[in-house]
C-alpha positions in Angstrom: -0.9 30.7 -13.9 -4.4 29.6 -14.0 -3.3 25.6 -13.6 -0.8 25.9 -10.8 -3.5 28.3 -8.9 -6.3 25.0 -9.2 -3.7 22.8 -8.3 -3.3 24.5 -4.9 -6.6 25.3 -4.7 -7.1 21.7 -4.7 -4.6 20.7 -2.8 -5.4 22.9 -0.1 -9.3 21.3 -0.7 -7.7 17.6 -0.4 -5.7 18.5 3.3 -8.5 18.3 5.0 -10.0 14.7 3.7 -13.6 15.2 4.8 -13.4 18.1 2.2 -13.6 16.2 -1.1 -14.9 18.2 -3.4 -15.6 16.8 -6.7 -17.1 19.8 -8.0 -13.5 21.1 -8.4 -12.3 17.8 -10.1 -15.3 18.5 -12.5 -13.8 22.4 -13.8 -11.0 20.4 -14.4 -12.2 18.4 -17.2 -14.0 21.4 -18.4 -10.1 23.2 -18.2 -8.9 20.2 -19.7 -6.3 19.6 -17.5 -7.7 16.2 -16.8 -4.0 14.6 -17.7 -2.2 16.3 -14.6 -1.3 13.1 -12.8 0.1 14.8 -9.9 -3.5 16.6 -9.0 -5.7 13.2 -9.5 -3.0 11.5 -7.2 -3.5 14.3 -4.6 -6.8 12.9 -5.0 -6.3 9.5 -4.3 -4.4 9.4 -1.8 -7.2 11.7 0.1 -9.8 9.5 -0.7 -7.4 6.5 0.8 -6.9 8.0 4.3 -10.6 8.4 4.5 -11.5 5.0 3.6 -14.8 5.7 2.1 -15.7 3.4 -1.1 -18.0 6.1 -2.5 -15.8 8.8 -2.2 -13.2 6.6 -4.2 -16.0 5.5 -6.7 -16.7 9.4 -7.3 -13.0 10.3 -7.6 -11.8 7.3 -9.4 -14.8 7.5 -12.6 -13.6 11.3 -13.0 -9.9 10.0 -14.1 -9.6 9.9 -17.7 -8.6 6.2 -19.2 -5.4 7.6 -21.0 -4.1 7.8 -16.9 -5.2 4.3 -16.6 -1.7 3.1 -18.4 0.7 5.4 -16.2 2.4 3.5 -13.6 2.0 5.8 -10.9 -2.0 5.9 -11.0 -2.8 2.3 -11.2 -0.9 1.5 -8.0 -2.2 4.0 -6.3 -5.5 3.0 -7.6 -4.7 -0.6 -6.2 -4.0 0.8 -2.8 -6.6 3.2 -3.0 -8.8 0.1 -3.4 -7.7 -2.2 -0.7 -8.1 0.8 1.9 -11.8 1.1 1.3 -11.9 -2.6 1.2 -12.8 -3.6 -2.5 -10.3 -5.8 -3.2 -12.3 -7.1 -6.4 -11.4 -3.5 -7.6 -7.5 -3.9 -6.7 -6.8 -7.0 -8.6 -9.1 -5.2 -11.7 -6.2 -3.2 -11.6 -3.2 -5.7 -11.2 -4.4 -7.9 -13.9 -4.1 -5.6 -16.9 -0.4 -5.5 -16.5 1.3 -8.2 -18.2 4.6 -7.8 -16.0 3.7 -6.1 -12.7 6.5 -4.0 -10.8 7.1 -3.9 -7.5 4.9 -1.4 -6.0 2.1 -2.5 -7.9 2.9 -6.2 -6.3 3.4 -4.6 -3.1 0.3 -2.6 -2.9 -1.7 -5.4 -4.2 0.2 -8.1 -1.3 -0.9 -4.9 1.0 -4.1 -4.8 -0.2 -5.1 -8.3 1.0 -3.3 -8.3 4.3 -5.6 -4.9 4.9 -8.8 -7.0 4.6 -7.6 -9.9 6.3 -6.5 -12.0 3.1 -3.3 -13.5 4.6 -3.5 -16.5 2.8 -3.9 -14.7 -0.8 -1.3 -12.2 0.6 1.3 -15.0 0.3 0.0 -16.9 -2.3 0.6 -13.1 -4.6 4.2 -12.9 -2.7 5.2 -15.9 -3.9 4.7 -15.6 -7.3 6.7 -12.2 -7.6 10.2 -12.5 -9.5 12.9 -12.2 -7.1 14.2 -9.1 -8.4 11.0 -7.6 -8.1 10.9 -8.1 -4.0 11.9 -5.2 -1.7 11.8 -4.3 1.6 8.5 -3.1 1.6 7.4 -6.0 0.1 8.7 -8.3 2.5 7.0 -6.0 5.4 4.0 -6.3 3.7 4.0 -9.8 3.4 4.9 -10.0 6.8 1.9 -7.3 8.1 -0.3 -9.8 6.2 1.2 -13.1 7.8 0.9 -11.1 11.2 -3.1 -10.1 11.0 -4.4 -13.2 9.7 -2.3 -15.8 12.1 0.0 -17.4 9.5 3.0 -17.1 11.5 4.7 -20.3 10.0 4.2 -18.4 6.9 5.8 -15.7 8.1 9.0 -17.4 9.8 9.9 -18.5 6.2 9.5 -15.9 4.3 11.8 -14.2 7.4 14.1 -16.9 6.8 14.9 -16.4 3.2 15.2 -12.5 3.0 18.7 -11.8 2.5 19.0 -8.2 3.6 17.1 -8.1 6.8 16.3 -4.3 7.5 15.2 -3.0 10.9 11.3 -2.6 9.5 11.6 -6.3 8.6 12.9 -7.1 11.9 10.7 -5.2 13.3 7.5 -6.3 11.6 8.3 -10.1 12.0 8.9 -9.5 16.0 5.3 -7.7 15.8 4.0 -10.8 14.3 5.6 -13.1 16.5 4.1 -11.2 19.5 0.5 -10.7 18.4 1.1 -15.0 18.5 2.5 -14.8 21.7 5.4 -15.9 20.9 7.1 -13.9 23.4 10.4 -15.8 23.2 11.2 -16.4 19.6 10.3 -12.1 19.5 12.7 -11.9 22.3 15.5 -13.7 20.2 15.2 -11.5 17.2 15.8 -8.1 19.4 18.8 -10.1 20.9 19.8 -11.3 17.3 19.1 -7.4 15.8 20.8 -5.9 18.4 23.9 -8.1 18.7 24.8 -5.7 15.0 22.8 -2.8 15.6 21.8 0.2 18.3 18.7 -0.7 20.2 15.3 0.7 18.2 12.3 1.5 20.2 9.6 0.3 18.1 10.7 -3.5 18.5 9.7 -3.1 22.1 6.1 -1.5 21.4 
């Protein structure tokens, strides 16, 4: 099988993230298996732990527009984005979608807390529906509140989560720590642990 043999082929290419090779993006077009979402993810998500904007740029001109609608690509594609810092790029993205859903919202509240955008981190957060937040949307909000200082920010949007989850927990005590906030940080491992078994990363 001539497609599942390129797909490991450029898999196996995409492990190692210094390897990008392009030139085997390229055969696919010319194979015309250019709508195999699962291969141009592999992609991404290579280009994202490199971090290297022209690397993205190359990958992300070779995916055809048709993939531009499927869910799955675009948020990548947002966090993709925010990892090599264009965040111009990311919100591209997010605007085309009349209704948003929640990874693309996370990744784009993610996006901005990576480049230091606390205070449009929460202005995004705040406009998602309430049904649409999750747990990873709260830590990213939270991450974003932590690396940009807003930690009155933070402690409300801590307040109001409903269903606090050890990463929550865990990401609010970081960001009351990197403000020296020793104490109230100290209260939320007494508070977590007064329900729960002691977790190691709340003392890192």
């Amino acid at each position: 099988n001539n497609l599942a043999q390129k797909t490991i082929e450029l898999f196996n290419e995409l492990k190692n993230p210094a390897g990008i090779n392009t030139v085997l993006l390229n055969q696919m077009k010319l194979d015309d298996i250019q709508s195999s979402i699962p291969i141009y993810l592999i992609a991404i998500k290579a280009v994202s732990q490199i971090g290297d904007y022209s690397k993205a740029q190359s990958i992300v001109k070779q995916i055809p527009d048709c993939l531009l609608v499927e869910n799955q690509i675009p948020s990548a594609l947002i966090d993709l984005w925010g990892k090599v810092g264009s965040v111009d790029d990311a919100k591209l993205i997010l605007i085309r979608f009349v209704q948003p859903d929640t990874i693309e919202y996370t990744a784009m509240v993610n996006s901005y807390g990576l480049n230091g955008m606390g205070v449009q981190a929460i202005a995004l957060f705040h406009q998602i529906p309430r049904e649409l937040l999750h747990e990873a949307t709260y830590v990213c909000a939270l991450n974003a509140c932590s690396h940009s200082g807003l930690v009155d920010e933070a402690r409300l949007i801590f307040k109001n989560i409903e269903m606090k989850t050890m990463r929550i927990y865990s990401t609010m005590i970081d960001c009351l720590s990197r403000a020296s906030a020793f104490e109230q940080a100290q209260e939320l491992i007494d508070e977590y642990e007064r329900n729960h078994s002691p977790y190691s990363t709340m003392y890192s």
